[in-house]
N, CA and C of each residue as an Amber inpcrd file, in Angstrom:
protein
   315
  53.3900000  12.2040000 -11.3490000  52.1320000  12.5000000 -12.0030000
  51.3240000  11.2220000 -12.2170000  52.0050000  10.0810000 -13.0270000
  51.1720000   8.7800000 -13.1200000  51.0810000   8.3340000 -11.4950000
  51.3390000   8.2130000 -10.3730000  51.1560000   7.9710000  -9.0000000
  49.7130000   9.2210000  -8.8850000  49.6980000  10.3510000  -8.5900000
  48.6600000  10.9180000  -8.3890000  47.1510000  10.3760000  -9.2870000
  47.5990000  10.2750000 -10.6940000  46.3820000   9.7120000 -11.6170000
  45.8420000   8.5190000 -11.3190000  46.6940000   7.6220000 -10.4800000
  46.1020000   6.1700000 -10.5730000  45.7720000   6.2490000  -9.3530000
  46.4160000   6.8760000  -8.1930000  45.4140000   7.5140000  -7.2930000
  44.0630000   7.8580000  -6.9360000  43.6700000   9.1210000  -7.7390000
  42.6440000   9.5410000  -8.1030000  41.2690000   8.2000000  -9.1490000
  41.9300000   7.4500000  -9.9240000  41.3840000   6.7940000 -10.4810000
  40.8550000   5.8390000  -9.7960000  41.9950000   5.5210000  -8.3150000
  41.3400000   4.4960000  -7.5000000  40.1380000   4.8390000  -6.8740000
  40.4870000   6.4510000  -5.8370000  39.6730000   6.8390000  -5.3360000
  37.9030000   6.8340000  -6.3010000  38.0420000   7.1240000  -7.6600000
  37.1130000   7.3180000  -8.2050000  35.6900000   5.7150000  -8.4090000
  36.9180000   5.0820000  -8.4180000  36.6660000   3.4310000  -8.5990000
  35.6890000   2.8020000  -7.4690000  36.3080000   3.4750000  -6.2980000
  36.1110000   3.0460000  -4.9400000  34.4690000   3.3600000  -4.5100000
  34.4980000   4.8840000  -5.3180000  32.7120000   5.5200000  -4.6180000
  32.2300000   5.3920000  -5.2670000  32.3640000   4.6990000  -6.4120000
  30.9760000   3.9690000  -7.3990000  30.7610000   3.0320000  -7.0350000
  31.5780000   2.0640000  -6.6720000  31.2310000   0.4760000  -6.2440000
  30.8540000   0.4860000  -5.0320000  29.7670000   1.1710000  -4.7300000
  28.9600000   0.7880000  -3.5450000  28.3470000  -0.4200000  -3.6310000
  28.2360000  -1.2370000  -2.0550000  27.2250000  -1.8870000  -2.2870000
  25.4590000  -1.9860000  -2.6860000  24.7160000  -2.5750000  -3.1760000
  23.0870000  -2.2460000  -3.1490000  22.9270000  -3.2260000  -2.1720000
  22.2640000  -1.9390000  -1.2450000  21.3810000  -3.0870000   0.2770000
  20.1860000  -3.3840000  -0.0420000  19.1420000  -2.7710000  -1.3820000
  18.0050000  -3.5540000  -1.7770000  17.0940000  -2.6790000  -1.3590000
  15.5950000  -2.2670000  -1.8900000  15.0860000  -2.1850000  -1.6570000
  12.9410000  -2.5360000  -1.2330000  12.4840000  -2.6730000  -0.1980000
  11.5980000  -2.9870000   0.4450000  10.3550000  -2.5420000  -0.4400000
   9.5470000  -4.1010000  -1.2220000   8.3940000  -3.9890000  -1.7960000
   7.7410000  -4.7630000  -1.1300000   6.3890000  -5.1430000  -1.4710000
   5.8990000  -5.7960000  -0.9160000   3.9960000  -5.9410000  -2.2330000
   4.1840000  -6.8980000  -2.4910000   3.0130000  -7.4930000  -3.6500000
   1.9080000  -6.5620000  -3.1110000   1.0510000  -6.5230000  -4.7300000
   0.2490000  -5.5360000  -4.2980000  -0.6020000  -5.4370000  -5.7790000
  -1.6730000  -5.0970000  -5.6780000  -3.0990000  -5.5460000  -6.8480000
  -3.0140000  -6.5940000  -7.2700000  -3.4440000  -7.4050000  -6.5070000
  -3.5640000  -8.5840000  -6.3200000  -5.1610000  -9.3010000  -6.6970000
  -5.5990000  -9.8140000  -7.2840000  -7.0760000  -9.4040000  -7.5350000
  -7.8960000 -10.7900000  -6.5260000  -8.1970000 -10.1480000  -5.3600000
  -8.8820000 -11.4290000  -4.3770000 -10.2000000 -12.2290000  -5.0190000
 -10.6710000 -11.4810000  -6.1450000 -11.7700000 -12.0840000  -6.4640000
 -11.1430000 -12.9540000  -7.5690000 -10.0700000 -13.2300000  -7.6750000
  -9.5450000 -14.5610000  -8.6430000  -8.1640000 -15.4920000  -8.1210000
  -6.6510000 -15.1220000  -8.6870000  -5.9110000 -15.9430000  -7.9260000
  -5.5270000 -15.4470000  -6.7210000  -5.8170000 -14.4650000  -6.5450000
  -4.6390000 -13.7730000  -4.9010000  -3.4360000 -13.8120000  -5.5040000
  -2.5240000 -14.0070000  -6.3720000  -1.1050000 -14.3370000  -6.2330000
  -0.6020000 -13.8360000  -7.1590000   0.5390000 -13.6640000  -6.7600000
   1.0960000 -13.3340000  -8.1720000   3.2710000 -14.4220000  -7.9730000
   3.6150000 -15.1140000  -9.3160000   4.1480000 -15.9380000  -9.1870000
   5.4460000 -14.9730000  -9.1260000   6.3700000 -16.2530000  -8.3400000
   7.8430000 -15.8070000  -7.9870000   8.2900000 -16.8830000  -9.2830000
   9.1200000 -16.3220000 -10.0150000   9.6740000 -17.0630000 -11.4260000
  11.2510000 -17.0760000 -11.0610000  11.8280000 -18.3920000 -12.1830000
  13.1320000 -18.5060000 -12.3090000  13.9610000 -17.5810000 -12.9020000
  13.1570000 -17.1370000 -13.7030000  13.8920000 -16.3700000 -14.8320000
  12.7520000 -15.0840000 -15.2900000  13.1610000 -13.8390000 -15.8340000
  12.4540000 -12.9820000 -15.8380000  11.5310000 -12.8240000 -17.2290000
  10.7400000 -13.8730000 -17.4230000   9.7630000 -13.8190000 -18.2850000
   9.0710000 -15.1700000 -17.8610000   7.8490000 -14.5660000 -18.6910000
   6.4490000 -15.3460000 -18.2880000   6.1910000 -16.8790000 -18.3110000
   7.5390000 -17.7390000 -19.0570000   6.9510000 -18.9960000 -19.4920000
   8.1010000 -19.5900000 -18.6640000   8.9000000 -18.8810000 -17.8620000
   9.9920000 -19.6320000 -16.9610000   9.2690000 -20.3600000 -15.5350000
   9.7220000 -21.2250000 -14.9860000   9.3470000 -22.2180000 -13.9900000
   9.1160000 -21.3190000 -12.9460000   7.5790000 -21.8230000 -12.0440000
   7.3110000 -21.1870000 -11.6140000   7.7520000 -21.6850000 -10.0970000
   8.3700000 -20.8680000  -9.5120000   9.0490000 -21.2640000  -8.2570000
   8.3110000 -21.6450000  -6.8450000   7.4410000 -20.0070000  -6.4760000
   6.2700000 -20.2530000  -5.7100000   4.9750000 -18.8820000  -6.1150000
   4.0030000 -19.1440000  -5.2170000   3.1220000 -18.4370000  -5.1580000
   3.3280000 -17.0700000  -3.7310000   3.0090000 -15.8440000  -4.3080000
   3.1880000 -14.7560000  -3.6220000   1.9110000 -14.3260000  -3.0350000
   1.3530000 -14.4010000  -1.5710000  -0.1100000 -13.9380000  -1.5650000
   0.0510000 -12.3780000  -1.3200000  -0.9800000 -11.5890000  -1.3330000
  -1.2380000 -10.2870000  -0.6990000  -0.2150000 -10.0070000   0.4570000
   0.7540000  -8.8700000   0.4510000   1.2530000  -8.1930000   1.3610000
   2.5440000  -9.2120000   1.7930000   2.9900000  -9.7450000   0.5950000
   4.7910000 -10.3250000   1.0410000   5.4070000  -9.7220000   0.6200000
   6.3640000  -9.9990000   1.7200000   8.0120000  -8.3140000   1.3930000
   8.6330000  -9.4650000   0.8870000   9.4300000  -8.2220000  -0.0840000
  10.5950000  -8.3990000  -0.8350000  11.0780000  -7.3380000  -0.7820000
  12.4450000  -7.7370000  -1.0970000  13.8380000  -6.8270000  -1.1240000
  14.5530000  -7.0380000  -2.3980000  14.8530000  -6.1000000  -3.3410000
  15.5360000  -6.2130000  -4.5280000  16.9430000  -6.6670000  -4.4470000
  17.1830000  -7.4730000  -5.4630000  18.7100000  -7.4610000  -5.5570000
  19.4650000  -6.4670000  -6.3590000  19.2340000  -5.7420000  -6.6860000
  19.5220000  -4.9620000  -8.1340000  18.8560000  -3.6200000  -8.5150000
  19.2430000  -2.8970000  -8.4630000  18.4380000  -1.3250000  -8.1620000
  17.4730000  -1.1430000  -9.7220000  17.5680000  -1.2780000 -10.6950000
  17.1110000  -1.3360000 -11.8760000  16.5900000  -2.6110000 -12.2150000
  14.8860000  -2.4530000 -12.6290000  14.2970000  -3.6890000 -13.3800000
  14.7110000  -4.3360000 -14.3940000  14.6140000  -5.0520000 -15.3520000
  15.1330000  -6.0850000 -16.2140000  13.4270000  -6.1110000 -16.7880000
  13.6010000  -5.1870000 -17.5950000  11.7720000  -4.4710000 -18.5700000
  11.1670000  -4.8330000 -17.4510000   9.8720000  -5.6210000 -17.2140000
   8.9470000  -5.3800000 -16.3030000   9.1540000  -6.3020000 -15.2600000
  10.1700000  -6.9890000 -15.1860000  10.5520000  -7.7860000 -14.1690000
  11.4350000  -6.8820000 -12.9770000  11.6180000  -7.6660000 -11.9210000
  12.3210000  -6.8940000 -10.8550000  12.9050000  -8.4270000  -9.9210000
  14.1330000  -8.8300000  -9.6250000  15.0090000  -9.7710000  -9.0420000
  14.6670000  -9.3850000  -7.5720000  14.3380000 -10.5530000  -6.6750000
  13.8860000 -10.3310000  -5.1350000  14.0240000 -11.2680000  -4.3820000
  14.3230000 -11.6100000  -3.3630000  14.2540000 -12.2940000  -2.3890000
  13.0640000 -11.9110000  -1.3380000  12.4350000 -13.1770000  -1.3370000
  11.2300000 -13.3910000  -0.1850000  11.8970000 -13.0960000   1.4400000
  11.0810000 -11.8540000   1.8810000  11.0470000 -11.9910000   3.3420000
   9.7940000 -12.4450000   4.1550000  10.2850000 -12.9320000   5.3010000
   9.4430000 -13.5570000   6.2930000   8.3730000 -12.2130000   7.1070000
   8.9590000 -10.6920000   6.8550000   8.2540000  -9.7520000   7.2540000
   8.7240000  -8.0580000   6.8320000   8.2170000  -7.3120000   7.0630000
   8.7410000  -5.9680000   6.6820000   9.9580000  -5.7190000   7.8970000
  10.3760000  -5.9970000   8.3420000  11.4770000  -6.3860000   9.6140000
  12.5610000  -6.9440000   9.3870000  12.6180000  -8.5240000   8.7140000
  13.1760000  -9.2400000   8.2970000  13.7640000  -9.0740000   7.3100000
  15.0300000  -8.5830000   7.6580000  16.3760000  -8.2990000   6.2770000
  17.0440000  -8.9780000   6.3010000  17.1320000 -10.2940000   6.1350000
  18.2560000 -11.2350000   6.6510000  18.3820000 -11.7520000   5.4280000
  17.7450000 -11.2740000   4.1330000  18.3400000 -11.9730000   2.7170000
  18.4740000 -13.7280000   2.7880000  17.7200000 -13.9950000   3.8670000
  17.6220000 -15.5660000   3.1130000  16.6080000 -16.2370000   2.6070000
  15.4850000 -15.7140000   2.5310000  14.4250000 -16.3760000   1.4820000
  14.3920000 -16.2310000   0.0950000  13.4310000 -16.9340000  -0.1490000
  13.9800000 -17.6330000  -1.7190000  14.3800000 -16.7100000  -2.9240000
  15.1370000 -16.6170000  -4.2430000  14.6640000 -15.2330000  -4.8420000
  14.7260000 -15.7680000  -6.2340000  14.0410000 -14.9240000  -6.5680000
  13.1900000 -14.9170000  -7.7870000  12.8920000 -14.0190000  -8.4090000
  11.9880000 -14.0950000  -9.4540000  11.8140000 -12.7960000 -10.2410000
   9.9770000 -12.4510000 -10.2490000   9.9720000 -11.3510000 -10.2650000
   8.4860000 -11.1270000  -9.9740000   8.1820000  -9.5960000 -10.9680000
   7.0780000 -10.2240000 -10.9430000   6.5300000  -8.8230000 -12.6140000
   5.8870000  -7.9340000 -12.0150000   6.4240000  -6.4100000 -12.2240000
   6.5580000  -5.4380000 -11.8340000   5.2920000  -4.9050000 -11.1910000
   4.2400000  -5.0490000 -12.1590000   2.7760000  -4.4960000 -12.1310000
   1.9450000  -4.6770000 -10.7070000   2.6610000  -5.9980000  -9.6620000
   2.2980000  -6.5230000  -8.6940000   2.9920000  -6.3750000  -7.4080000
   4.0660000  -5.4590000  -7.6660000   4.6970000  -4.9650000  -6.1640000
   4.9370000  -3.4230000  -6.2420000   4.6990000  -3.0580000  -5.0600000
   4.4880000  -1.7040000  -4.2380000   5.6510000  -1.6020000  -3.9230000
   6.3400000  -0.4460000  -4.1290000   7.6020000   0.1970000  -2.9440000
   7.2320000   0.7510000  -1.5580000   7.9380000   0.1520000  -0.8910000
   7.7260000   0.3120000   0.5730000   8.4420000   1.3400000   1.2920000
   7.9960000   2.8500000   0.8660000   9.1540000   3.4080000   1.5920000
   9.0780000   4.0690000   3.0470000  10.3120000   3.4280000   3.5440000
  10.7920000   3.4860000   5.0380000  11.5900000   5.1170000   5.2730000
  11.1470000   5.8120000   4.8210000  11.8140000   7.0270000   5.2990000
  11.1660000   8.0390000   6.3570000   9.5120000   7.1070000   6.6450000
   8.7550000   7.9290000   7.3170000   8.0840000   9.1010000   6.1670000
   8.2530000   9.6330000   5.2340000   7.8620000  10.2660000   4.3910000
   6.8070000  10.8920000   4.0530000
């Protein structure tokens, strides 16, 4: 009986711990008639170091399926193509990226 339970407990263990492959935003109200940008931060609030500048229409990919209040954890891609998770990541405030969804939808 304890062999079947710890069994089952594994199995149970196993299909929650999926990996997160991230999902595809990309900056967005952006106001061209002032900065264009919106900042990639160290840390997820407003007075943390500002890493770089984000112009109109850069993908990002989440690390983390759930925001952190109005922040959201991302890595910079080179294109809506480019999943290769190696550009820079940072934190970026919510109000300024679009979900990109790829389902054809």
């Amino acid at each position: 009986m304890k062999r079947i339970f710890a069994t089952l407990a594994a199995l149970l263990i196993a299909s929650t711990a999926q990996a997160y492959d991230g999902e595809l935003y990309v900056t967005c109200h952006l106001d061209p008639a002032g900065d264009n940008w919106v900042a990639l931060k160290a840390a997820p609030n407003i007075n943390s170091q500002r890493l770089m500048k984000l112009g109109p229409e850069t993908f990002l990919v989440t690390t983390d399926p759930y925001p952190q209040g109005k922040w959201r954890q991302v890595i910079v891609q080179r294109s809506m193509q480019s999943w290769d998770y190696s550009g820079p990541v940072g934190w970026v405030y919510t109000d300024y990226i679009c979900y990109v969804d790829l389902s054809g939808g």
